[in-house]
C-alpha positions as CSV (number, residue, x, y, z in Angstrom):
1,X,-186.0,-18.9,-58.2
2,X,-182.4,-17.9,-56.8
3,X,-182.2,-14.3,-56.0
4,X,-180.6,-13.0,-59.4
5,X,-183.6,-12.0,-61.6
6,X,-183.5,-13.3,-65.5
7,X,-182.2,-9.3,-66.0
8,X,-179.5,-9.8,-63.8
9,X,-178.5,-12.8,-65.6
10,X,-178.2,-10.8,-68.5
11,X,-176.0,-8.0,-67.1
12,X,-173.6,-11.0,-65.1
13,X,-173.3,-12.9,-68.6
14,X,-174.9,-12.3,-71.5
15,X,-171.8,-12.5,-73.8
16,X,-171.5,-16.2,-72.0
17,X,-174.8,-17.4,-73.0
18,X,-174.9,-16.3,-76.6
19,X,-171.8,-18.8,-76.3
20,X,-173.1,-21.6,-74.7
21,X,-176.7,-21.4,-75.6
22,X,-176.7,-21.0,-79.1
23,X,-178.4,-24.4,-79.2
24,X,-181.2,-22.9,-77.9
25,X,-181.9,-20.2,-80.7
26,X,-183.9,-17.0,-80.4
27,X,-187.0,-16.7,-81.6
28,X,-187.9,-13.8,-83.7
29,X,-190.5,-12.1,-82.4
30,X,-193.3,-12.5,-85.5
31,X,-192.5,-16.1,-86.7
32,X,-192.7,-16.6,-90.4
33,X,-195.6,-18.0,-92.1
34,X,-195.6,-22.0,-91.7
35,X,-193.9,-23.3,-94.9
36,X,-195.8,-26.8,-94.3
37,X,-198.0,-28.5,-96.5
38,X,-200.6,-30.5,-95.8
39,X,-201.9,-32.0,-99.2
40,X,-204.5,-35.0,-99.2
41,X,-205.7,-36.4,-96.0
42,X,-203.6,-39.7,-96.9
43,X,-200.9,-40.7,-98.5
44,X,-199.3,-43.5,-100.7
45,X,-197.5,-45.9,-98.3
46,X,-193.7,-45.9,-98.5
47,X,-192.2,-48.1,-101.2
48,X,-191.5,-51.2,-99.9
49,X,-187.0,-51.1,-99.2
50,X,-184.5,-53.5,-98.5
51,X,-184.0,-53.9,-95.1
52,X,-181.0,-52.7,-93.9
53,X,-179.3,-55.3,-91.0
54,X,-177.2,-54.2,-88.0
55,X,-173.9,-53.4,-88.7
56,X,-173.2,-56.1,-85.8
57,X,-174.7,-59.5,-85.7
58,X,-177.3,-60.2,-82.8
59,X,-176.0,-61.1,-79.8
60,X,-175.1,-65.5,-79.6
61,X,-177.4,-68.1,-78.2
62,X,-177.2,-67.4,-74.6
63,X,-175.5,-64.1,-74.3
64,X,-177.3,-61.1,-72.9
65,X,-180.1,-59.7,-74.9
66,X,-180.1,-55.8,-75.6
67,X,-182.3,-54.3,-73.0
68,X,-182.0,-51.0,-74.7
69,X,-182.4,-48.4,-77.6
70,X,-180.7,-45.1,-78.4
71,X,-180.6,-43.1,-81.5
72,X,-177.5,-41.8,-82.7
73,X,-177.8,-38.1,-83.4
74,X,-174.1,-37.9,-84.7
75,X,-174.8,-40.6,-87.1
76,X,-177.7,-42.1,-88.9
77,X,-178.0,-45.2,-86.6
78,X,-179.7,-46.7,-83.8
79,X,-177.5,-48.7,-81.3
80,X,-178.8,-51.5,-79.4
81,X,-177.0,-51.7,-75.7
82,X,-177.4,-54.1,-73.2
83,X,-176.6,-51.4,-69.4
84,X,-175.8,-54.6,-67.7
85,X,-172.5,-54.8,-69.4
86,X,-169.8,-53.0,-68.9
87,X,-167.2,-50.3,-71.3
88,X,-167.7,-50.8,-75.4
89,X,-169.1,-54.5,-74.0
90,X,-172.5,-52.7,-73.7
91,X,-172.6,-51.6,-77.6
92,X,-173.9,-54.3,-78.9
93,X,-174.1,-53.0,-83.0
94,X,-176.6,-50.6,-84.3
95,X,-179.0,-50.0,-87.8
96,X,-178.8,-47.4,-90.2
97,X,-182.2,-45.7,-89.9
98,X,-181.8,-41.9,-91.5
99,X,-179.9,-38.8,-91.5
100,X,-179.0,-37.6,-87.4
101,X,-182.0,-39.5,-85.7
102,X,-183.7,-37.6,-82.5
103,X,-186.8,-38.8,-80.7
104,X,-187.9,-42.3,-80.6
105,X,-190.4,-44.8,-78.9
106,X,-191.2,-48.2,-78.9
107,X,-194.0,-50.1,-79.2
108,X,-195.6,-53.2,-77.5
109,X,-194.7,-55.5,-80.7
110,X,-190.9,-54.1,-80.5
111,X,-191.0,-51.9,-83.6
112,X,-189.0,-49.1,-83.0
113,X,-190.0,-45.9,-84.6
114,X,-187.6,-43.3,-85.3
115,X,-187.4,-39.4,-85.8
116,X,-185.1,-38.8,-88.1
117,X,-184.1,-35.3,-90.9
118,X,-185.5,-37.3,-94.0
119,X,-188.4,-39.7,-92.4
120,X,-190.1,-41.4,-89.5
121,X,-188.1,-44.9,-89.7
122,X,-189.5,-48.3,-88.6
123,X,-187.5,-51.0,-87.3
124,X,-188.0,-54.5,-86.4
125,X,-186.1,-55.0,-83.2
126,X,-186.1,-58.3,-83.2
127,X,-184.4,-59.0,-86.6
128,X,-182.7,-55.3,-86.3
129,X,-183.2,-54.2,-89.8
130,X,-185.4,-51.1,-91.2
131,X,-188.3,-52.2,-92.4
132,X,-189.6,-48.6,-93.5
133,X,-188.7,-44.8,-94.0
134,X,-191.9,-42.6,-93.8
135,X,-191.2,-39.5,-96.0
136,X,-192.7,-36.7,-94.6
137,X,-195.3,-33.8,-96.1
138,X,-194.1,-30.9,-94.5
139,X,-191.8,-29.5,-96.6
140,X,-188.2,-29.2,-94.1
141,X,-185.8,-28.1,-96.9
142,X,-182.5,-30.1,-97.9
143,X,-181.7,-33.0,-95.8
144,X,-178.9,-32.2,-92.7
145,X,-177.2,-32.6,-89.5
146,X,-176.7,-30.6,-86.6
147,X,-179.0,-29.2,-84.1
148,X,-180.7,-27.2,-86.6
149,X,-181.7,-29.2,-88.8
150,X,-185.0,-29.9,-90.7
151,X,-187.2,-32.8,-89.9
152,X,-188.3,-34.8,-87.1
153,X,-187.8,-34.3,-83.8
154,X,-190.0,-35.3,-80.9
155,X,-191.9,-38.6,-81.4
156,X,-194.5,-40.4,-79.5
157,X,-197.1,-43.5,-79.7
158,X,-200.5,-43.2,-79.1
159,X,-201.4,-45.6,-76.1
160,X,-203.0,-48.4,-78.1
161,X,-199.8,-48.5,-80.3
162,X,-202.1,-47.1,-83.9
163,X,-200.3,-43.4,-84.0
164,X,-197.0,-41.9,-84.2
165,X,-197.0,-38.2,-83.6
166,X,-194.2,-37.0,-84.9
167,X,-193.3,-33.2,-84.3
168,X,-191.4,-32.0,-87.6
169,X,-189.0,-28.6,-87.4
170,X,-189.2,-26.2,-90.4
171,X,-185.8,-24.2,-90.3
172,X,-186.6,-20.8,-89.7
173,X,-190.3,-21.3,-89.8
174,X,-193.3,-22.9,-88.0
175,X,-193.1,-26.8,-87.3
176,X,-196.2,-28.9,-87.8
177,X,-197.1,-32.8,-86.3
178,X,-197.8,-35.3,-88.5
179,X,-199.8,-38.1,-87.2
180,X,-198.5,-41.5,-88.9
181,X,-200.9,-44.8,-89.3
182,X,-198.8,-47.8,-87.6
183,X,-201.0,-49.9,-89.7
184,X,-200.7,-48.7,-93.2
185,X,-197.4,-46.7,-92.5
186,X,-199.0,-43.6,-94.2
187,X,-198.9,-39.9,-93.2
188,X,-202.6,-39.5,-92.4
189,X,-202.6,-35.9,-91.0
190,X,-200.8,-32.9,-90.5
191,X,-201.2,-30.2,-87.6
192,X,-199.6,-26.6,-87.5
193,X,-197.5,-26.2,-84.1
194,X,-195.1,-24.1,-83.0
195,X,-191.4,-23.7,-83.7
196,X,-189.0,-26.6,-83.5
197,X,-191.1,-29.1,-81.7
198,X,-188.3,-30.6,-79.6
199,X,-190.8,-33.1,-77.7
200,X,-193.8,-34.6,-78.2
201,X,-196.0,-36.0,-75.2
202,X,-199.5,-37.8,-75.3
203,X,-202.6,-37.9,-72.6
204,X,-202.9,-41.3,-70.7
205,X,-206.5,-41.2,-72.3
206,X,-205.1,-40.5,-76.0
207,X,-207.2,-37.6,-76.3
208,X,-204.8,-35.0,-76.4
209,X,-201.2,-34.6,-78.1
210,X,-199.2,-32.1,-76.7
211,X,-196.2,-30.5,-78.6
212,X,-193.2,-28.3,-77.0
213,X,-192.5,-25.7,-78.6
214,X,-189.0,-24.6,-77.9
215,X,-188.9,-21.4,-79.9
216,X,-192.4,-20.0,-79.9
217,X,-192.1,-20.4,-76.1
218,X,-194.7,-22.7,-76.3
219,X,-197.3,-25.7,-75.4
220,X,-199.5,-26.9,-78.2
221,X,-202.3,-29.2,-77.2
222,X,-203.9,-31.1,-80.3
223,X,-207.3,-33.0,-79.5
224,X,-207.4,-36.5,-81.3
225,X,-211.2,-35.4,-81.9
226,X,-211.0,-32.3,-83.7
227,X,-207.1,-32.0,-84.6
228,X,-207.8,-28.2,-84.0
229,X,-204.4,-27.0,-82.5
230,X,-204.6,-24.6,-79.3
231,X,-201.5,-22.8,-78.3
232,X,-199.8,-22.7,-74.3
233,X,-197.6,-19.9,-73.7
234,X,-195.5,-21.5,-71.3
235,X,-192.5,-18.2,-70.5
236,X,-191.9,-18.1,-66.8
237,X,-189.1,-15.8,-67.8
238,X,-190.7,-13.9,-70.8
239,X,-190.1,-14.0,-74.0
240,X,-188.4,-10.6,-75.1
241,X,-185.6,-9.0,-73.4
242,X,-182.4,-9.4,-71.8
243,X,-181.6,-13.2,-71.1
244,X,-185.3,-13.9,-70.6
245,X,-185.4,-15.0,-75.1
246,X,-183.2,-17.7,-74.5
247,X,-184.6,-19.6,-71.4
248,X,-187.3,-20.9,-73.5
249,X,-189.2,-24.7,-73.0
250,X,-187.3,-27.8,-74.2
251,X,-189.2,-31.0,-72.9
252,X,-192.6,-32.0,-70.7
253,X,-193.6,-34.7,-69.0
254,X,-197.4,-35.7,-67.8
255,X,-197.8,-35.8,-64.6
256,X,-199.9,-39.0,-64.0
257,X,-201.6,-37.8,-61.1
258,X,-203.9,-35.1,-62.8
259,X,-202.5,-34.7,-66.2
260,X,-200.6,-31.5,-66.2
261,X,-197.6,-30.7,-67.7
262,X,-194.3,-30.4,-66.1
263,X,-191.8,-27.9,-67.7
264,X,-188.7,-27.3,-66.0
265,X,-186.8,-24.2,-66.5
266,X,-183.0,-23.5,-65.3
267,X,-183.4,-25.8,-62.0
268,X,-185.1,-22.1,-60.9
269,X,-188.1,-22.6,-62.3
270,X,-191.3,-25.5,-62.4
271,X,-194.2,-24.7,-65.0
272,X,-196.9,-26.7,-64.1
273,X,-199.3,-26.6,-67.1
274,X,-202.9,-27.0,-67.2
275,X,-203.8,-28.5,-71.0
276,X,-208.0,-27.9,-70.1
277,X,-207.9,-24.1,-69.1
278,X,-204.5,-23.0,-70.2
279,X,-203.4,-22.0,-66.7
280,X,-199.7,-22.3,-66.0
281,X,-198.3,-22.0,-62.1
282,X,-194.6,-21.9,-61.3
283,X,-192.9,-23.7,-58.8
284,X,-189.2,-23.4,-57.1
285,X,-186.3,-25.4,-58.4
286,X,-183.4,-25.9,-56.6
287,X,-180.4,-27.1,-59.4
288,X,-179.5,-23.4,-61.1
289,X,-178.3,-25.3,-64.0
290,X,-179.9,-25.0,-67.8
291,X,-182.1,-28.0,-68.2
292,X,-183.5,-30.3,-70.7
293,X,-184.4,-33.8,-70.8
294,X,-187.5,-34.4,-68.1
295,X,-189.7,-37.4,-67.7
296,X,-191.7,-38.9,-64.6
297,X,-192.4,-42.1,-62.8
298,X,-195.7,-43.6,-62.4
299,X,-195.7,-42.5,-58.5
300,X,-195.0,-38.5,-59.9
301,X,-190.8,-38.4,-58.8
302,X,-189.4,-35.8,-61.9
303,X,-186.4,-36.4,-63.1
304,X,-185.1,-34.1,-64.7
305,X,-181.6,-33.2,-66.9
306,X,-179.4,-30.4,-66.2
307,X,-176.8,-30.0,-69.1
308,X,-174.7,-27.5,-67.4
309,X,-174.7,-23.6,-66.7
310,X,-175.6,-20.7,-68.5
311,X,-173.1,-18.2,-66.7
312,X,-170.7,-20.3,-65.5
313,X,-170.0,-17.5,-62.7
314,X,-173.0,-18.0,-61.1
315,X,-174.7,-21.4,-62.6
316,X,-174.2,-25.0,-61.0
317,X,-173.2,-27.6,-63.5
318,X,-174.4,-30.2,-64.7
319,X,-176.9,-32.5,-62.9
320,X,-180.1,-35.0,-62.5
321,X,-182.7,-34.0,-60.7
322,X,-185.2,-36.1,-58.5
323,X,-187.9,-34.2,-58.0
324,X,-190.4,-36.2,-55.1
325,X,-194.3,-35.2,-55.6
326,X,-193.8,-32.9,-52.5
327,X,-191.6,-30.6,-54.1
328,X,-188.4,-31.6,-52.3
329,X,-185.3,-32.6,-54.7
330,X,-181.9,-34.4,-54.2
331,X,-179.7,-33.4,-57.0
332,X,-177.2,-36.0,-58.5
333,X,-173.9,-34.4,-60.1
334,X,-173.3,-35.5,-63.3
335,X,-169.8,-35.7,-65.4
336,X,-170.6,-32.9,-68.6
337,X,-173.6,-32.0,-70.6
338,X,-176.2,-34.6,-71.4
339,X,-179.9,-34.4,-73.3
340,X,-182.7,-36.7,-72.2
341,X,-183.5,-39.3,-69.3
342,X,-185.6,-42.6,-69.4
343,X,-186.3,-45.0,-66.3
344,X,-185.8,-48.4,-66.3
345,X,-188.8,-50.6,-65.6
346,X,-188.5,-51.4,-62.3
347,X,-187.8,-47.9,-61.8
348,X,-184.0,-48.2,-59.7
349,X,-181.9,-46.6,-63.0
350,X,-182.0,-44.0,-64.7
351,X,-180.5,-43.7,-68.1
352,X,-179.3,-40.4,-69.2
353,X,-178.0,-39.5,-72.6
354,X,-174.7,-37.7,-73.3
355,X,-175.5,-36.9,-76.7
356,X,-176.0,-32.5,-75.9
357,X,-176.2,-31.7,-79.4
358,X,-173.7,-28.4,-78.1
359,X,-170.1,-28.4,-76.8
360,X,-169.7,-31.1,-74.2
361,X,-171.4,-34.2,-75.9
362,X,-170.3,-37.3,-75.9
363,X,-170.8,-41.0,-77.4
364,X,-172.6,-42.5,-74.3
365,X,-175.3,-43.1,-71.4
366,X,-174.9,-42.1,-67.8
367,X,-176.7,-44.6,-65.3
368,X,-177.5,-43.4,-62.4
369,X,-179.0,-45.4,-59.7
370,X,-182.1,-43.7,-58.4
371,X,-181.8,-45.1,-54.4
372,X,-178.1,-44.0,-53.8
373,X,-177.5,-41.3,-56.6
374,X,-174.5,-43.5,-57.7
375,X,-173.1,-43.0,-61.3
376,X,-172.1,-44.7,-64.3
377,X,-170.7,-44.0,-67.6
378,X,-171.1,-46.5,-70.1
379,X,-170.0,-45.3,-73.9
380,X,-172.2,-46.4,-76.7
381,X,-173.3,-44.9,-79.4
382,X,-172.7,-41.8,-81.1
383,X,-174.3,-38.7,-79.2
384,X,-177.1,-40.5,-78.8
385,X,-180.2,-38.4,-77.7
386,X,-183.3,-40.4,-76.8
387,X,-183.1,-43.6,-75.1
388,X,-186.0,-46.3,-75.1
389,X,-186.4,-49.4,-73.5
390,X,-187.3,-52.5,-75.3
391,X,-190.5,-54.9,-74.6
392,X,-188.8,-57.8,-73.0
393,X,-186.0,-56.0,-71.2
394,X,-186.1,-56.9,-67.3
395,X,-186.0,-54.6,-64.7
396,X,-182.8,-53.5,-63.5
């Protein structure tokens, strides 16, 4: 941690914060009663739809194939973009999927599921149409945009490709997971978490689910076995008290090593999570920045978002960090705010989304190459949030 302490953050700029960080809410400190609903184990599939094509035609026989996948959180779209082109080249047309889309993964047979405020969508990437909308159970209130809104949020596949895990935000209440059947395309279960689940993650062994939290300050692992939910306080700052209620969780990653869960706080702070025994140790940062997005490479380097400061008098801006399994980092500067970060296959880019649902967003990626730290903007998309890439792109 730098030497100011989360109180003296509070004295230097509190007024600040409640500015910029409004994104990040406070939590009250009794949350209300879930207002989920869990009904029958199953449901009725979703009524077969249209499907909806891509509001560009697929690339021509023998141009470059889209490599890959955002969602569109200021629309209700997904784009398809191909990073090896360059300017609007690289937008290569997108499918209406649902109101403001958040997480999203892809699986083995290219479907594309989607997070979005009225539904988990499925999409056939190779045709690019919608094939499905998955209403969901828990009751989220009117349909909506903005940060804030009801509905899905983090998303994830189970390893053999037969779940999505879905983490859905009730406004002003308790969020729950729903666990969807790829097969049947069917809600078959729903989980009470925390409040607004902003990412879902999932055990390389499937066994275990594991939910953030953002304003319960929070970790919820949910066993595949049992679906019985256990609750992670994950607070290196606290959770009451001066700036300490808004530097709350955002996203994990799984470290593959050993399986614990990496939560990065303010480029001060590392939680390393324990999911078995609940244990959480912190370890020193070195960005200062707020951060988000986070996810890791097979051989443990973090990478990890920074979308700018808190205090601006005594906060870095924005940045991605590359976090080796030693503990040393290299920070790379990055042009405004941005959300998430995927890697490419081969592991040399990484793709960084500039869709920061607060002031600063913009309509685009950021690749950065991981060897020399050099960047690239490349504007797609409308904020777009989370960024997949798709089964047959190469490695880049």
């Amino acid at each position: 941690m730098s030497a100011r302490t989360a109180l003296g953050r509070a004295a230097a700029g509190a007024a600040t914060a409640l500015a910029l960080l409004a994104a990040c809410g406070e939590a009250s400190p009794t949350p209300t009663p879930t207002q989920a609903t869990t009904g029958p184990a199953t449901t009725a599939a979703a009524a077969p739809e249209p499907t909806e094509p891509a509001t560009a035609p697929p690339a021509a026989s023998g141009a470059p194939s889209p490599s890959l996948l955002v969602t569109d959180f200021g629309a209700d779209t997904v784009t398809f973009v191909d990073p090896a082109a360059t300017g609007r080249a690289a937008d290569l047309g997108s499918v209406r999927v649902g109101t403001a889309p958040y997480g999203l993964a892809v699986g083995p047979d290219g479907t594309a599921w989607v997070a979005t405020a009225e539904g988990v969508a499925a999409v056939d990437t190779a045709t690019r149409t919608r094939t499905a909308l998955i209403p969901y159970r828990t009751r989220t209130g009117p349909v909506a945009t903005g940060e804030y809104r009801g509905g899905g949020m983090g998303l994830a596949l189970s390893p053999d490709g037969s779940r999505v895990y879905v983490g859905v935000n009730v406004p002003e209440g308790n969020g729950t997971l729903e666990v969807v059947d790829t097969a049947t395309r069917t809600v078959t279960r729903v989980v009470p978490v925390g409040r607004r689940p902003f990412d879902v993650d999932v055990s390389a062994d499937g066994r275990s689910v594991y939910v953030t939290d953002h304003d319960s300050f929070d970790v919820t692992v949910v066993p595949t076995a049992t679906w019985e939910p256990r609750r992670i306080e994950v607070a290196p700052y606290g959770t009451e008290g001066g700036l300490g209620s808004w530097l709350k969780p955002h996203y994990t990653a799984v470290r593959p090593s050993d399986g614990a869960l990496l939560v990065p706080f303010e480029g001060e702070r590392l939680a390393v999570v324990d999911p078995a025994t609940g244990r959480v140790a912190v370890e020193p940062m070195t960005a200062d920045t707020h951060q988000h997005g986070v996810t890791v490479a097979p051989d443990g380097t973090l990478y990890v978002v920074g979308t700018g400061p808190i205090d601006p008098a005594v906060d870095a801006g924005p940045s991605l960090t590359v976090r080796r399994p030693d503990g040393t980092e290299r920070l790379v500067p990055l042009d405004g705010p941005h959300e998430t970060v995927t890697l490419s296959p081969d592991g040399r880019t990484a793709y960084v989304s500039g869709g920061y649902t607060r002031e600063g967003g913009w309509n685009g990626l950021t690749l950065v190459d991981t060897a020399t730290g050099r960047t690239t903007r490349l504007p797609v998309g409308r904020l777009p949030l989370a960024v997949a890439v798709l089964p047959s792109a190469p490695g880049r």
